[in-house]
C-alpha positions in Angstrom: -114.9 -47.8 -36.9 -114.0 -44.8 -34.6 -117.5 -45.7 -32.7 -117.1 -49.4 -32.4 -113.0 -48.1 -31.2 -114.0 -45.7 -28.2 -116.6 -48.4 -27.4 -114.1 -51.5 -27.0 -111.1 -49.9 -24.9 -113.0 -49.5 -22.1 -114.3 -53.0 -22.4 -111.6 -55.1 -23.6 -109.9 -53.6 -20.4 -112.9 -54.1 -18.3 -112.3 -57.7 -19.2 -108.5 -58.1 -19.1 -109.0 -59.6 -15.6 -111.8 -62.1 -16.0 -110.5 -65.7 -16.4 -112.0 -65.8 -19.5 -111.4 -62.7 -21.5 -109.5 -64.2 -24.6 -111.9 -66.1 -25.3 -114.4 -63.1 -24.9 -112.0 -61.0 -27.2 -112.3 -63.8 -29.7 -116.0 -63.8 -29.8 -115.9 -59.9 -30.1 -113.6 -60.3 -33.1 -115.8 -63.0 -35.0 -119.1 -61.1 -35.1 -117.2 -57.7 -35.1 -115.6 -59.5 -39.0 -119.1 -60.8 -39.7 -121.4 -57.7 -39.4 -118.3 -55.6 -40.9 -118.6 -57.7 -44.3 -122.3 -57.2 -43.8 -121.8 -53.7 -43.9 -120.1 -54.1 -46.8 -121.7 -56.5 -49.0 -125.0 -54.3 -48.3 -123.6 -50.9 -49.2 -121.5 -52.6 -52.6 -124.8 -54.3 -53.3 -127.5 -51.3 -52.6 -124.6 -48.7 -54.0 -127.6 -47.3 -56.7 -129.4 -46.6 -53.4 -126.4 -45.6 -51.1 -125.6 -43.0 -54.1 -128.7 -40.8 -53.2 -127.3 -40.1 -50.1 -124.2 -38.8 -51.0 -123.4 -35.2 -52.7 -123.6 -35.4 -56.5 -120.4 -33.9 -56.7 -119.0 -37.1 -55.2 -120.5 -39.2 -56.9 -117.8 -39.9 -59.6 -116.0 -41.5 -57.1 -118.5 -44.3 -56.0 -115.8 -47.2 -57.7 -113.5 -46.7 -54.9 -116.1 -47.3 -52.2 -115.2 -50.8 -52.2 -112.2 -50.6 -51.8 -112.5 -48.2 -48.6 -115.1 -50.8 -47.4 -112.9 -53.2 -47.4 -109.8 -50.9 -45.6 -111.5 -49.5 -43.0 -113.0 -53.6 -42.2 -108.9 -54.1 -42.2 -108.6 -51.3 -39.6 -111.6 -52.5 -37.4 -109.5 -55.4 -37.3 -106.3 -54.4 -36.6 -107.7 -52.2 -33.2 -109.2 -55.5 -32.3 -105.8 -56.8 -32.4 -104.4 -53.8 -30.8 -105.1 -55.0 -27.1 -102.6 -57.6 -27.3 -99.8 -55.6 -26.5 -101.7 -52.8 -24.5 -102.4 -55.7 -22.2 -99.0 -57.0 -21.9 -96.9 -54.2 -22.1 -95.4 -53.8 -25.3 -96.9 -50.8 -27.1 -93.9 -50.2 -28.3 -95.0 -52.7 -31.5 -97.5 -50.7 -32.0 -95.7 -47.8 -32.5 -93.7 -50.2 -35.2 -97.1 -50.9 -36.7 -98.1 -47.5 -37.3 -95.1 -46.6 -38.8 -94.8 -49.4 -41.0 -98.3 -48.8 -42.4 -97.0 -45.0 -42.6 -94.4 -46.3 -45.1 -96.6 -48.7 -46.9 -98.8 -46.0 -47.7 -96.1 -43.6 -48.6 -94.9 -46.3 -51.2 -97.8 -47.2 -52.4 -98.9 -43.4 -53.1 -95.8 -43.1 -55.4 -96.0 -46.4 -57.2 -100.0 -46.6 -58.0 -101.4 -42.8 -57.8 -100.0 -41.7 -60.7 -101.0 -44.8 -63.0 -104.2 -45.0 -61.2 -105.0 -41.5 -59.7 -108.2 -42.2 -57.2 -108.1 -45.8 -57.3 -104.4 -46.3 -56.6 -105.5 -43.4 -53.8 -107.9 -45.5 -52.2 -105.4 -48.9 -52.7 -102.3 -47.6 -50.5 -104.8 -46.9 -47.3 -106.2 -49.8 -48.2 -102.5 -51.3 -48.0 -101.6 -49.0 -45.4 -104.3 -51.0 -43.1 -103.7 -54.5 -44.2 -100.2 -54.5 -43.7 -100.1 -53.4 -39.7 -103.0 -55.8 -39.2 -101.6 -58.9 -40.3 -98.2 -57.7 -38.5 -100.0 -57.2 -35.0 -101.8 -60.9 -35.9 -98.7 -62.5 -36.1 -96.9 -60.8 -33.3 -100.2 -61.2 -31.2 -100.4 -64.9 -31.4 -96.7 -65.5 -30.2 -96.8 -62.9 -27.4 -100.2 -62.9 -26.2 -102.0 -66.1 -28.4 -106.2 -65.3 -28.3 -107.9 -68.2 -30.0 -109.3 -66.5 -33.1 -111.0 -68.1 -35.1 -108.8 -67.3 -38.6 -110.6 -69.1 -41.2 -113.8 -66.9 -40.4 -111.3 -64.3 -40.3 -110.0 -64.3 -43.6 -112.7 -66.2 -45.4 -115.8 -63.6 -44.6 -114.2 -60.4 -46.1 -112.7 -62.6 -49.1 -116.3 -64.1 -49.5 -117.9 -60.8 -50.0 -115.1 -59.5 -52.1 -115.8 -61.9 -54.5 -119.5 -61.5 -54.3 -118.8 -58.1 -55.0 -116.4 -59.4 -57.9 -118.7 -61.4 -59.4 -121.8 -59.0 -59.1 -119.5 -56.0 -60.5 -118.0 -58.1 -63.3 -121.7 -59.6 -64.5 -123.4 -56.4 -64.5 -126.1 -57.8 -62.3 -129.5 -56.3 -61.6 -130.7 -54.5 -58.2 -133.1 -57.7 -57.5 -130.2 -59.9 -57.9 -128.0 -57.9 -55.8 -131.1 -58.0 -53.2 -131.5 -61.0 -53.7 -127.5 -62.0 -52.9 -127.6 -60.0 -49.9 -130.5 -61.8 -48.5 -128.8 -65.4 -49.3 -125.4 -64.0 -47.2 -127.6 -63.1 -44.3 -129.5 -66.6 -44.1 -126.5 -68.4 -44.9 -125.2 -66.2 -41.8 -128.2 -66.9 -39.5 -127.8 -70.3 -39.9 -124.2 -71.2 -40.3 -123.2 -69.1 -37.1 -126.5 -70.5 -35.1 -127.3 -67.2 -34.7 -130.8 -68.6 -33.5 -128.9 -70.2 -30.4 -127.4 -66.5 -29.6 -130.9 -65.2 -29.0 -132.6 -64.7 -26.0 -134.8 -67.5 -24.9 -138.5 -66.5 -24.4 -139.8 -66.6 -20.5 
């Protein structure tokens, strides 16, 4: 997320000036939503494989992973929403923002950590990104409106959160999960044209 961040100011302001740089910022946000619920249907799927990778003293904490997944895609979003009042002078919201997800988090840290130690850990950042990100999508489409393309939006992380749901809940084998994240990325290919997006050969 921190990569994809330093990458995007100085091209989201690059842009600001172009006549048509909301609708490059919405194009941006789309795919940015769509290969951040990649990322995490694949890890949530391939987590027996991911778990090699990481220390076997943190290991025990592999059911949260999810749930950070899914945060940090809330946080990718939100700094893709972020420009809207960099570009038109009103930082001062985000300022707002941060505080307000300071204070969700704070809250949620009493309330859920100690009936759910880790978990309700891993639920107030979780909260903590949510909350600020639909707050600077709200305020962003009155102030500075950039025709986002919401349903993909919302419906992409939800999608895979249920995939991960339903995969999770039925116990399902490695093939299966393969086999799931394969569908998502044809369904993907073929639903966003992705074939169109390519180069065409000379």
């Amino acid at each position: 997320i921190q990569t994809f961040r330093y990458a995007a100011d100085p091209f989201f302001f690059a842009k600001a000036k172009e006549q048509n740089a909301k609708q490059t910022y919405a194009q941006v946000m789309h795919w940015f939503v769509i290969v951040g619920s990649f990322v995490f249907l694949a890890t949530t799927m391939l987590i027996d494989i991911v778990q090699y990778f990481i220390g076997k003293d943190y290991r025990g904490g592999l059911d949260i992973v999810p749930i950070l997944l899914m945060a940090n895609l809330f946080l990718g979003i939100y700094y893709n929403l972020s420009f809207w009042y960099k570009l038109s002078n009103k930082t001062v919201y985000g300022a707002w923002f941060s505080i307000i997800g300071a204070v969700v988090s704070v809250v949620l840290i009493l309330l859920v950590v100690p009936r759910w130690g880790i978990y309700g850990a891993a639920v107030s950042v979780m909260g903590a990104y949510l909350v600020p990100m639909l707050l600077s999508l709200y305020y962003g489409r009155k102030y500075y409106p950039i025709p986002y393309r919401l349903a993909p939006m919302f419906l992409y992380p939800l999608g895979v959160a249920a995939l991960y749901a339903i995969v999770h809940g039925l116990d399902l084998s490695l093939i299966w999960r393969v086999l799931i994240l394969v569908g998502f990325m044809v369904w993907v290919f073929y639903a966003e044209n992705v074939k169109d997006l390519l180069p065409k050969r000379m």
